[in-house]
C-alpha positions in Angstrom: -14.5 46.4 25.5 -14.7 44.3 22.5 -11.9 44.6 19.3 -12.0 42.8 16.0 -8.4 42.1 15.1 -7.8 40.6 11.2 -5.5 37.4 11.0 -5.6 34.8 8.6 -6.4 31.2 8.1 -3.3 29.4 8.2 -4.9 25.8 7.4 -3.7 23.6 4.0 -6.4 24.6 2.2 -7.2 26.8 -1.2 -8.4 29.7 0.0 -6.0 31.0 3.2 -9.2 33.3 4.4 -9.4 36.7 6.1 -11.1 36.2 9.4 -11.6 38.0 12.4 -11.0 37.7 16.0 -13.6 39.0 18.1 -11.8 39.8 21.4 -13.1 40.9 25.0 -11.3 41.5 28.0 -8.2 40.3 26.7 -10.0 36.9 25.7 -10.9 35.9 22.2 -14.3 34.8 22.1 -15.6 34.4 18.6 -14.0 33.8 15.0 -15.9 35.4 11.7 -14.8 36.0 8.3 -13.5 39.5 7.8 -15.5 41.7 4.8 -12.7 43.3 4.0 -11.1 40.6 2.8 -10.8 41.0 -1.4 -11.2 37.3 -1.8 -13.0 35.7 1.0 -15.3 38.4 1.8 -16.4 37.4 5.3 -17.1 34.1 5.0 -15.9 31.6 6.8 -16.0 27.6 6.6 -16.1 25.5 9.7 -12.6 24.7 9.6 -11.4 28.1 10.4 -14.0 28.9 13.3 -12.6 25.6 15.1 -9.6 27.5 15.1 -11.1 29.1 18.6 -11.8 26.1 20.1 -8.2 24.4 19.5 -7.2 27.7 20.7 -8.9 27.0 24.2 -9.3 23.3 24.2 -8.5 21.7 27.5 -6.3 19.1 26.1 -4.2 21.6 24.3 -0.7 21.0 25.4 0.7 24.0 27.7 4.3 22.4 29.1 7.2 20.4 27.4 6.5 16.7 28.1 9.4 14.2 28.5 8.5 10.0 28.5 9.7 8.3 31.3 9.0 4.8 32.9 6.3 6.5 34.9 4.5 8.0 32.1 4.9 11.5 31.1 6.8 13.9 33.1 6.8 17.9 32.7 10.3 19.2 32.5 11.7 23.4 31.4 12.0 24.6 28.3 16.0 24.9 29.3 15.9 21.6 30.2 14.1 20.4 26.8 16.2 22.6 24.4 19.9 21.0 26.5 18.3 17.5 25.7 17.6 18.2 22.3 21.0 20.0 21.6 22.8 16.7 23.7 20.8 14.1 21.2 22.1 16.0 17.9 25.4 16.1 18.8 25.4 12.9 20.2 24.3 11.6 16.6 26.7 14.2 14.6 29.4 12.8 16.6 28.6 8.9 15.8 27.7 9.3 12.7 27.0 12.6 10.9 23.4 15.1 10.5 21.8 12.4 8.0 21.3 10.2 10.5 18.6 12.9 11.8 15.5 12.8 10.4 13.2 16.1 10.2 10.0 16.1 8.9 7.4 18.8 8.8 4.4 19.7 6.5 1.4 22.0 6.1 -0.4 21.7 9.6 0.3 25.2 10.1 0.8 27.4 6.4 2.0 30.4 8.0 5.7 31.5 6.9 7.3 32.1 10.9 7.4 28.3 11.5 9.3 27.9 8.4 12.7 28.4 10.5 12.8 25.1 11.6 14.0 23.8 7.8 16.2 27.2 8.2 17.9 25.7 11.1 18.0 21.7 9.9 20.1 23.2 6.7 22.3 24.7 8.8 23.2 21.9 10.8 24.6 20.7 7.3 21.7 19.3 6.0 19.4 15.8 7.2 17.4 13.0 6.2 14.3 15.0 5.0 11.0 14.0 2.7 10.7 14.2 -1.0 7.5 14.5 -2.4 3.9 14.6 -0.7 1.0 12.7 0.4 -1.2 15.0 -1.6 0.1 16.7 -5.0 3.3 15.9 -5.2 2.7 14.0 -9.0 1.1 16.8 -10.4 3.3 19.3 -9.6 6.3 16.9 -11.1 3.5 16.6 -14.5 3.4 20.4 -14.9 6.9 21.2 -14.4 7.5 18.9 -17.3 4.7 20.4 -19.2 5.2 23.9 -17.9 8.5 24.1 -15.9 6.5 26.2 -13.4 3.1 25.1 -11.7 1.0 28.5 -12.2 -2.8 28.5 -11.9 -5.4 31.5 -13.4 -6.9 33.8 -10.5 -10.3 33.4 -9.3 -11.4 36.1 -10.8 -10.6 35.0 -13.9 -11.2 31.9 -14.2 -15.0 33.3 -14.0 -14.4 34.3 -17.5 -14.8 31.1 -18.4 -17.3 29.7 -21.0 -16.9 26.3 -20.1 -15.3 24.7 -16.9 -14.3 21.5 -16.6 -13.8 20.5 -12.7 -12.0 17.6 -12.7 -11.4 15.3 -10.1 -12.4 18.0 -7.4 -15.0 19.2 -5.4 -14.8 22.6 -4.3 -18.6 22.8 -3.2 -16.8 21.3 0.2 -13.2 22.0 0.2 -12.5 25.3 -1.7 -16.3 27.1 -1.0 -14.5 30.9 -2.4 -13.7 29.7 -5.9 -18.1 28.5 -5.8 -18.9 32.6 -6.2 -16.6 32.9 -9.4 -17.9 29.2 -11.1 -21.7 30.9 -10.1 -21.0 33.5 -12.8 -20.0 31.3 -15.5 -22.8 29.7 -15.0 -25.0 33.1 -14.9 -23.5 34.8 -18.4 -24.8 31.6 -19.9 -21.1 29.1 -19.4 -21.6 25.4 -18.0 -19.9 23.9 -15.2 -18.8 19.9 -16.2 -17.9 17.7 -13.1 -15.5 14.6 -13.9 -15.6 12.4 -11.3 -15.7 8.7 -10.2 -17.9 9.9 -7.0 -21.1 11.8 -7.3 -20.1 14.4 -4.6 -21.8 17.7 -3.5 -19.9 19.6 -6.4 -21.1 16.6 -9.0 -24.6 16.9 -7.4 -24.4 21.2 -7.9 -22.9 21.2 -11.7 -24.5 21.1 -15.0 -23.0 17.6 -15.9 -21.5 15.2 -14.4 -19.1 12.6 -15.9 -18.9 10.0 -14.0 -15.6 7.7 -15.1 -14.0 4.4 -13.2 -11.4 5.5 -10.9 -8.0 6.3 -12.2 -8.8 6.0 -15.8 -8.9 9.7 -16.2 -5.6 9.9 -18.6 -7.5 7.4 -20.8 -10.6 10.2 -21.3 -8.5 12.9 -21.5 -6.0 11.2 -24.6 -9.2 10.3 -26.6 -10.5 13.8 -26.4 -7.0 14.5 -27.3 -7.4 12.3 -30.2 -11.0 13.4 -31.4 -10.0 17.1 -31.2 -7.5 16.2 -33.5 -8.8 14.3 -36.2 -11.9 16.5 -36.1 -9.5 19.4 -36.6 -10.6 21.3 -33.4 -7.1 22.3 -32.2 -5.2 25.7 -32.5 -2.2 24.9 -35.2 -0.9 28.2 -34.9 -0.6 28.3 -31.2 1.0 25.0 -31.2 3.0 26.0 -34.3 4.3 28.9 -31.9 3.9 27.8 -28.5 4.5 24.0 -28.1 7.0 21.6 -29.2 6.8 17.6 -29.5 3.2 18.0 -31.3 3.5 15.8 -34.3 5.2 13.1 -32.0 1.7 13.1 -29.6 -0.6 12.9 -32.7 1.3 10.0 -33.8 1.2 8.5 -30.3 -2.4 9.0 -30.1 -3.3 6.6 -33.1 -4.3 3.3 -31.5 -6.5 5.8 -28.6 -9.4 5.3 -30.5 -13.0 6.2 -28.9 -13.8 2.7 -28.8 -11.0 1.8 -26.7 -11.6 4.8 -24.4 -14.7 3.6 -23.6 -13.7 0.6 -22.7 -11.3 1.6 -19.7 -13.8 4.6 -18.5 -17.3 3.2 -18.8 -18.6 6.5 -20.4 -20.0 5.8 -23.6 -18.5 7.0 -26.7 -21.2 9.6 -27.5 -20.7 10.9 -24.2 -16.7 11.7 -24.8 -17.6 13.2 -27.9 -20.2 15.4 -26.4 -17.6 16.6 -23.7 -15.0 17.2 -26.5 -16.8 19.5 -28.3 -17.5 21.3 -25.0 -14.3 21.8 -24.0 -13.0 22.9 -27.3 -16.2 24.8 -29.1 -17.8 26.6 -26.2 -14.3 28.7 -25.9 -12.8 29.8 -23.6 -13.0 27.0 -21.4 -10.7 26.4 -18.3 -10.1 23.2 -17.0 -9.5 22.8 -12.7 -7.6 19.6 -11.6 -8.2 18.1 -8.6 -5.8 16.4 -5.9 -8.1 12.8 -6.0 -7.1 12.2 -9.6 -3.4 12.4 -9.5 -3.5 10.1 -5.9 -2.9 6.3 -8.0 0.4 5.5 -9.5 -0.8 6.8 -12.8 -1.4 10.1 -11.5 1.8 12.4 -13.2 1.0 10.6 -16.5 -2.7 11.6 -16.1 -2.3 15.3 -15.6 0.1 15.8 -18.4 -2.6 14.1 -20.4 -5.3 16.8 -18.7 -2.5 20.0 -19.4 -2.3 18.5 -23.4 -5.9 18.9 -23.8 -5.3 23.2 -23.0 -2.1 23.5 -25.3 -4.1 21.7 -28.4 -7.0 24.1 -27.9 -4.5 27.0 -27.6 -6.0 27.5 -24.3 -3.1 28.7 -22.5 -2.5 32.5 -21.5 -5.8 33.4 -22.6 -8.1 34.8 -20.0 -10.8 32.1 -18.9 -8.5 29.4 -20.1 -5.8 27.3 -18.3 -5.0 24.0 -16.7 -5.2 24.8 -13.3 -3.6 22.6 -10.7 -2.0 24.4 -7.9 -0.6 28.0 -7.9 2.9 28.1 -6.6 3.4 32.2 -7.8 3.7 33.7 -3.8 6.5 31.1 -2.5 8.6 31.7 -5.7 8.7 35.6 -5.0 9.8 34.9 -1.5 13.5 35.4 -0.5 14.7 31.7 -1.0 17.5 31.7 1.9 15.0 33.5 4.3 12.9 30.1 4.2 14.9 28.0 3.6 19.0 28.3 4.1 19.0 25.8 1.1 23.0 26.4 0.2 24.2 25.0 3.7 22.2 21.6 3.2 25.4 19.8 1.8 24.9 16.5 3.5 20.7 16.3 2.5 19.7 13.1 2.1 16.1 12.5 0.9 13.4 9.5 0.9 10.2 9.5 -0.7 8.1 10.7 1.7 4.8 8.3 1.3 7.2 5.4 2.0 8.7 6.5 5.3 8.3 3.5 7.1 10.6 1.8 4.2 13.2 4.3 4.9 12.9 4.4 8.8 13.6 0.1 8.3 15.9 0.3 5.8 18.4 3.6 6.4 21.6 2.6 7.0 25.2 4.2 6.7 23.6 6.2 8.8 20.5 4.7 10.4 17.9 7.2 11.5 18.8 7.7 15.0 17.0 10.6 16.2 13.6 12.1 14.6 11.7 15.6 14.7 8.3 16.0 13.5 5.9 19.6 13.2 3.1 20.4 12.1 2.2 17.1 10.8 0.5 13.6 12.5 1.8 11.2 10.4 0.8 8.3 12.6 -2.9 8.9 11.2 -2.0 10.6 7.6 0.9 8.1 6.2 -0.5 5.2 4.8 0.0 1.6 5.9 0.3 2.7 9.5 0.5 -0.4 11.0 3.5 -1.1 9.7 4.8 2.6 10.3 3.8 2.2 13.8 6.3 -0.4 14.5 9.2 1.7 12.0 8.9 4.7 14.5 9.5 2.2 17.8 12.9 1.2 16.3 13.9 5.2 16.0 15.6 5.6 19.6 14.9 9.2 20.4 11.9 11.0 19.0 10.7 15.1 19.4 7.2 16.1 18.2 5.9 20.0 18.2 2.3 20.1 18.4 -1.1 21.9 19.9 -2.5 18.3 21.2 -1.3 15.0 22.1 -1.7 13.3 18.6 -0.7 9.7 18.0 2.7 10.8 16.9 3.7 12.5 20.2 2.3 10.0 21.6 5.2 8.1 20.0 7.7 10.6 20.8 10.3 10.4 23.7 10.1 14.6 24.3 6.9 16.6 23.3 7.1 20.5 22.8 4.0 22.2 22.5 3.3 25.1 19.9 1.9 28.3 19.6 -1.3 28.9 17.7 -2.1 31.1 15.0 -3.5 33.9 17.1 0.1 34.2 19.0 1.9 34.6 16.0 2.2 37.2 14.0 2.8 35.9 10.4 2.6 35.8 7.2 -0.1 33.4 5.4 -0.5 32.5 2.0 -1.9 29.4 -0.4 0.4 27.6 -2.7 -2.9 26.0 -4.8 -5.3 28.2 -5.4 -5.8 32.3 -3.7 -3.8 34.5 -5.1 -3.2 36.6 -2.0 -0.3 36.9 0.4 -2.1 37.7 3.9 -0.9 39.8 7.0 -1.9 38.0 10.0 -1.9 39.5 13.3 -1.0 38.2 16.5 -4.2 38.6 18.6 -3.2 37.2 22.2 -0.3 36.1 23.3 0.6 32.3 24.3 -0.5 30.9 27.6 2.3 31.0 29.9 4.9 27.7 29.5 4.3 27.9 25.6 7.0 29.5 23.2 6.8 29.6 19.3 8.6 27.6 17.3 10.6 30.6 15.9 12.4 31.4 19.0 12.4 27.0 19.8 15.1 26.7 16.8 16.8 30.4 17.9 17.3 29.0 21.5 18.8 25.6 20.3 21.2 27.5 17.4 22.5 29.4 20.5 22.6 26.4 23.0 24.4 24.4 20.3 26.4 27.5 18.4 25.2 27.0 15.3 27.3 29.5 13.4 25.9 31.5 10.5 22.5 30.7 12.0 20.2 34.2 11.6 19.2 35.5 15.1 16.8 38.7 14.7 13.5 38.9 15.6 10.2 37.6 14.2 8.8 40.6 12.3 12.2 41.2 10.9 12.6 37.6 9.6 9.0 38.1 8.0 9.9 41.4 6.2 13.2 39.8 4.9 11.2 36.6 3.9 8.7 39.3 1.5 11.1 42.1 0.4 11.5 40.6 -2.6 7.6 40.6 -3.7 7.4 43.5 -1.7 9.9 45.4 -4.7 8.6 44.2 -7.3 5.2 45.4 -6.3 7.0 48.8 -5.3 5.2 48.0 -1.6 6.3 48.0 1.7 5.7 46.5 4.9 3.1 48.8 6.3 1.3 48.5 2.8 1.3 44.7 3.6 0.3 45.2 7.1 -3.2 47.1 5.6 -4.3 44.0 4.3 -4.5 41.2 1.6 -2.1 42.1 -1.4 -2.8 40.4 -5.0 0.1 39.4 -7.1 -2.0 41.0 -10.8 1.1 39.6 -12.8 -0.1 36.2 -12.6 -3.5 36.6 -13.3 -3.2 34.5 -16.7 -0.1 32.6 -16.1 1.9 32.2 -19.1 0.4 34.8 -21.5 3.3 35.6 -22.8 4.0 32.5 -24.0 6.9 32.4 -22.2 7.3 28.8 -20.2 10.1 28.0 -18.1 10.7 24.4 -19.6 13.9 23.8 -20.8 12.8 24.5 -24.8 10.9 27.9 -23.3 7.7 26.2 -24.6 4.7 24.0 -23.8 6.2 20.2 -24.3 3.9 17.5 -25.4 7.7 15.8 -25.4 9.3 16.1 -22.1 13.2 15.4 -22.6 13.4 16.3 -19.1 10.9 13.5 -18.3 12.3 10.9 -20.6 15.9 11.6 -18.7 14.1 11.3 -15.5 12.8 7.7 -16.7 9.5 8.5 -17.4 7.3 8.7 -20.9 8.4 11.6 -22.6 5.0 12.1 -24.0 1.8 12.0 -21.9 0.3 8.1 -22.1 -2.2 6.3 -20.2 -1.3 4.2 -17.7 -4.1 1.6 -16.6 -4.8 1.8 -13.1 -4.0 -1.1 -10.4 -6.6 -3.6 -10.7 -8.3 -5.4 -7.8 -7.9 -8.8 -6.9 -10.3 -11.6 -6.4 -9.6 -11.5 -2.3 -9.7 -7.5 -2.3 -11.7 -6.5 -4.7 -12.9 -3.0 -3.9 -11.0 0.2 -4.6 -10.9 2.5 -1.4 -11.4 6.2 -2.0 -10.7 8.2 0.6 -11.5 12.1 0.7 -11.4 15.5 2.3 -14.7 16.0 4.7 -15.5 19.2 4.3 -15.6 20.2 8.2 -11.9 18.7 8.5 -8.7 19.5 7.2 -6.6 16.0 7.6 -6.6 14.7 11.1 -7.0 18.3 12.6 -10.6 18.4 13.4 -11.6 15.1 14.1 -9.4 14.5 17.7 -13.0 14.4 19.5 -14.4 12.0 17.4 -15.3 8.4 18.9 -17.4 7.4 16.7 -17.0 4.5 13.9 -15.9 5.9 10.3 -18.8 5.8 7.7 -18.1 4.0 4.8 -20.7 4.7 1.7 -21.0 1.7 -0.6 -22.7 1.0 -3.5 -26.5 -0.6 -3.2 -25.7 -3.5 -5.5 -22.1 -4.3 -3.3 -24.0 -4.2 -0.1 -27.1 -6.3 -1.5 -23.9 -8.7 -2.4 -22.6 -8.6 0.7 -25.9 -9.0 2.7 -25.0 -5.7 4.1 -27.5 -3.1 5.3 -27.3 0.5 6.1 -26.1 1.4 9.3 -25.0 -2.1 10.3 -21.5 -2.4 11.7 -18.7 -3.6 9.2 -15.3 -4.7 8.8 -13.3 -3.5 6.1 -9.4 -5.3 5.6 -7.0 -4.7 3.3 -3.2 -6.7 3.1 -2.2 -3.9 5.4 -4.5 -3.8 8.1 -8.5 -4.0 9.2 -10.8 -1.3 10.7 -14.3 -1.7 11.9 -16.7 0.5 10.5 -20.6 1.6 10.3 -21.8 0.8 6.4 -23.7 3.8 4.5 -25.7 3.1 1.3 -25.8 5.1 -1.4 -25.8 5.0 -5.0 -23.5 8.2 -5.0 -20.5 5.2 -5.3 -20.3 3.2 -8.1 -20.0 -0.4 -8.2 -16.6 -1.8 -7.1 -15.6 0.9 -4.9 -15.8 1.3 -1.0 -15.6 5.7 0.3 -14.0 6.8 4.0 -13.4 10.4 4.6 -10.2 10.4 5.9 -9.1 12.4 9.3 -10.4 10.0 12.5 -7.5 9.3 14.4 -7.1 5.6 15.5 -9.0 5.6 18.6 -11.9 5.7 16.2 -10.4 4.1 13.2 -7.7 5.6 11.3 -8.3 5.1 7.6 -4.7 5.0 6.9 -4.6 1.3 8.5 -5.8 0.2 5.2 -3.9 2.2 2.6 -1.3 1.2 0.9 2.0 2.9 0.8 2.9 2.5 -3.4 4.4 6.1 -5.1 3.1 7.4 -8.1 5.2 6.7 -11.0 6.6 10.8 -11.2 6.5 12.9 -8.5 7.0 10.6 -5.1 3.2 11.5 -4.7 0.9 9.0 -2.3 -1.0 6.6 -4.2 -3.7 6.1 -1.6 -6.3 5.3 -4.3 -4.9 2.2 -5.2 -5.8 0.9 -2.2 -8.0 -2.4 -2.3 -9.7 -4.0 0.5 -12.6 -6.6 1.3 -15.8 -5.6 2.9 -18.2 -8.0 5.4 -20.6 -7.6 8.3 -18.6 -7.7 11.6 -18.9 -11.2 13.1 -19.1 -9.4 16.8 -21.8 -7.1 15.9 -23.6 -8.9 12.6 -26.9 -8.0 13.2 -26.7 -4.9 15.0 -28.4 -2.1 12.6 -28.5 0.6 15.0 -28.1 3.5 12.8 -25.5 6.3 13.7 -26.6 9.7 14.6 -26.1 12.1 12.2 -23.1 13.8 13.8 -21.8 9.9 13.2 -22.9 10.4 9.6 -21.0 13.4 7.7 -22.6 14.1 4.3 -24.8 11.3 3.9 -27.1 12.2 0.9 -30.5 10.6 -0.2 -29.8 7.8 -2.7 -30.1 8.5 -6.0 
């Protein structure tokens, strides 16, 4: 008998989709998008019909794993959970919970993993992350600008006359909003692409703006600046709406077009052209990528981007907007349900992108024990090398995980987890759908496998962790959404029919309403001054190369991958796509065999041609773990300026045939090739 049971997709991505497990016989044997779905509407990328296969994959960890001199060694779950329990108290009692440090992140969106934070804040609070490898400094810009990050439905944003898609290409890694930027460009709307790379989404649009890499804020102050002096702004609405206007326009007066050009490469003409675009061809709505905001410059960039909306009084209107992320679901959610945040009074905090710094460095307490879910950051974190060697010093390491990544592989004690399809759950995207998902468990877990849910409930028992919530899964899950669930006057069974749309947020801010500390739009950020930043948005010139590394390393989402996820099969070398005129420099040729070093580290590579990447700029998709070549070997582990965000971009590196292979122009298959495209 076969049964199609709706779940959802609980990978990092925008669009958290409706899919549908085809089961037989008590086996799931396909994945497909589910119709129903409001958003989604059965289709399905890649990424979510690997699910099945990392569901049944041979390798998939089935037992807790402890390290001993012999290798690795299955032990109980009782037996795991009494070591894990000894270790804490073992470090509370030296020194106090700080000198734990727990860090998890968005390998698994769903909302039933979210206990293990619960439990951590209960044991008084550790040594967790701030900030993010991916967004983290433009969520810190639009708090400033907006005190909330909010972002215009799908649905909405197709009411747009003109979009700007900057710095982002959702042709490959957010295919649901494609639909809704397709019918802008039907009722007669244009879709303009900024970005250094000319990538599938360039390729598809109606322009494309290509600008030298982290010199964004620069275009965006001289539009700023031409809208203006040629008098194309909104007065009233920032009359109304904004304050700190007057002390921009004075800030803006040495931005001239001239010097624009200069630090973007596009001609002046071209600026203007893009200007009166975005502010005559009304309403127009602006999406802002993750790539942009991923140098040190990248907060002070997008609060240049969100200026450009509040001039044009394009804020609250429908088809308008500065969209970033959309964090509307997880504010609605009941707070101490995810997170317990009141009993974390001994927190202490280290900017995430610079773990390794922290792991070295920590001391009254040191780090003396580590835990680590849903996350690999021996292949994510930049300037692994170096991290590599941070995590050996650590002397007693626990990694959750579906597969033997490179991080358990660190680990002392590995636990594995249960997949999507076991749990039942509670899905939802923080950056771009605006639906909260019902996912249903389809199967239950292979026998020697228990959820992370009742992991952290067995260990608050084993250790007596008073106050901790004990209650079962569904129960935590309906206690995590009453609050949305009220003020939608819902309940759970409503949820448990499918998707449900949060229509309040549709046009974010449209009562003019902002949850700064003025209740405005601010051009000046007091907030951001006292946080020792600009107060007004300004443009920050990117990192420069040098003369030994003088190529800037991009490296982007593949659009069959999500991180390090789908790539643990991979053996192949990395493809690195390289400008004709650097290769012709280099003597390089397409599908010769490379090296590629950076101060951090080197990685051995096959070279791919293309005139898709400008001049002075070397591209990896990031995701192969090291056994192929991590990119993350090269990276460097610098923080944006606001925000504690990953500034991967301002990564440079050097670029020369491989001396053991120089020669050798064997091309790769195309399996070995992702999205190579014709040159231009």
């Amino acid at each position: 008998m076969k049964t199609k049971i709706p779940f959802a997709c609980p990978l990092d991505c925008f669009d958290a989709c409706g899919l549908l497990a085809i089961v037989e016989n008590g086996r799931v044997t396909a994945i497909q998008g589910d119709k129903a779905h409001p958003l989604t509407r059965g289709k399905a990328c890649t990424k979510g019909k690997q699910l099945l296969e990392r569901l049944n994959h041979p390798e998939r960890l089935r037992q807790p794993l402890r390290r001993t001199d012999n290798g690795w060694k299955p032990v109980s779950w009782k037996a795991a959970i009494d070591e894990i329990a000894r270790q804490i108290e073992r470090v509370c009692r030296r020194w106090d919970s700080r000198a734990i440090l727990y860090y998890a992140d968005s390998g698994y969106g769903g909302v039933v993993k979210s206990v293990d934070h619960m439990f951590f804040n209960h044991l008084g609070g550790v040594s967790v992350p701030r900030g993010s490898l991916c967004w983290a400094a433009g969520i810190a810009a639009q708090r400033y600008d907006f005190g909330d990050v909010r972002g215009h439905a799908p649905h909405d944003i197709a009411q747009a006359r003109t979009v700007l898609i900057w710095g982002r290409n959702p042709l490959d890694t957010s295919p649901h909003l494609i639909p809704f930027l397709e019918t802008v460009r039907q009722r007669g709307g244009q879709l303009v692409v900024i970005d250094p790379l000319h990538t599938a989404t360039a390729a598809w649009g109606d322009r494309h703006i290509r600008l030298r890499p982290g010199s964004d804020g620069a275009l965006a102050l001289a539009i700023a600046r031409y809208l203006i002096t040629t008098g194309r702004i909104d007065r009233s609405y920032i009359d109304r709406h904004t304050i700190g206007f007057r002390r921009f326009r004075e800030s803006l007066r040495g931005f001239d077009l001239e010097t624009a050009s200069a630090a973007t490469g596009i001609p002046v003409d071209a600026i203007i052209s893009l200007a009166q675009a975005y502010a005559d061809d009304r309403p127009a709505s602006i999406i802002i990528g993750y790539g942009l905001q991923r140098y040190t410059n990248g907060g002070e960039t997008v609060r240049a981007i969100d200026a450009l909306a509040a001039l044009t009084g394009q804020i609250g209107i429908s088809g308008g907007g500065a969209n970033f992320a959309n964090r509307s679901i997880r504010r609605r959610m009941h707070p101490d349900a995810l997170a317990s945040e009141s009993h974390a009074v001994r927190r202490r905090t280290f900017a995430l992108p610079q773990m390794r710094s922290f792991l070295e460095a920590a001391q009254d307490p040191p780090v003396a024990m580590m835990m680590i879910a849903k996350a690999n950051p021996l292949v994510q974190m930049p300037d692994l090398n170096r991290l590599r060697r941070a995590f050996e010093g650590v002397p007693f390491k626990v990694v959750v995980d579906l597969f033997m990544t490179d991080t358990a592989r660190a680990a002392d004690l590995v636990l594995p987890a249960t997949h999507v399809l076991e749990e039942e759950d509670l899905v939802f995207s923080s950056m771009f759908s605006p639906y909260l998902n019902y996912s249903r468990r389809v199967v239950q877990p292979p026998p020697g496998i228990i959820g992370e849910y009742d992991l952290f409930q067995r260990l608050a028992r084993r250790m007596g962790l008073g106050g901790y919530p004990i209650m079962p899964p569904s129960a935590f899950l309906q206690q995590t959404a009453q609050p949305l669930l009220e003020e939608l006057d819902l309940d759970w069974d409503d949820l448990k029919k499918g998707a449900i749309r949060i229509p309040q947020d549709d046009i974010p801010w449209e009562d003019g309403d902002f949850a700064t500390p003025s209740g405005k739009f601010e051009f000046y950020s007091a907030k951001a001054e006292a946080d020792g930043h600009a107060p007004l948005p300004v443009f920050v010139p990117p990192a420069e190369p040098s003369r030994v590394y003088p190529l800037r390393l991009l490296t982007t989402h593949y659009r069959h991958a999500m991180h390090s996820q789908q790539f643990m099969d991979r053996h192949d070398r990395p493809a690195v796509y390289l400008n004709p005129q650097d290769a012709a420099q280099r003597g390089i040729t397409a599908g010769e065999r490379i090296s590629l070093e950076s101060p951090q580290g080197r990685l051995a590579a096959t070279a791919m041609v293309t005139s898709r990447v400008p001049t002075g700029v070397v591209h990896i998709y990031q995701g192969w773990w090291p056994h192929s070549g991590a990119v993350n070997t090269l990276t460097v582990d610098s923080l944006s300026t606001m925000g504690a965000n990953a500034a991967y971009f301002d990564t440079f590196c050097q670029l020369k045939p491989d001396p053991v292979s120089h020669g050798d122009t064997t091309t790769t298959s195309s399996k070995e090739r992702p999205d190579v495209r014709p040159t231009d």
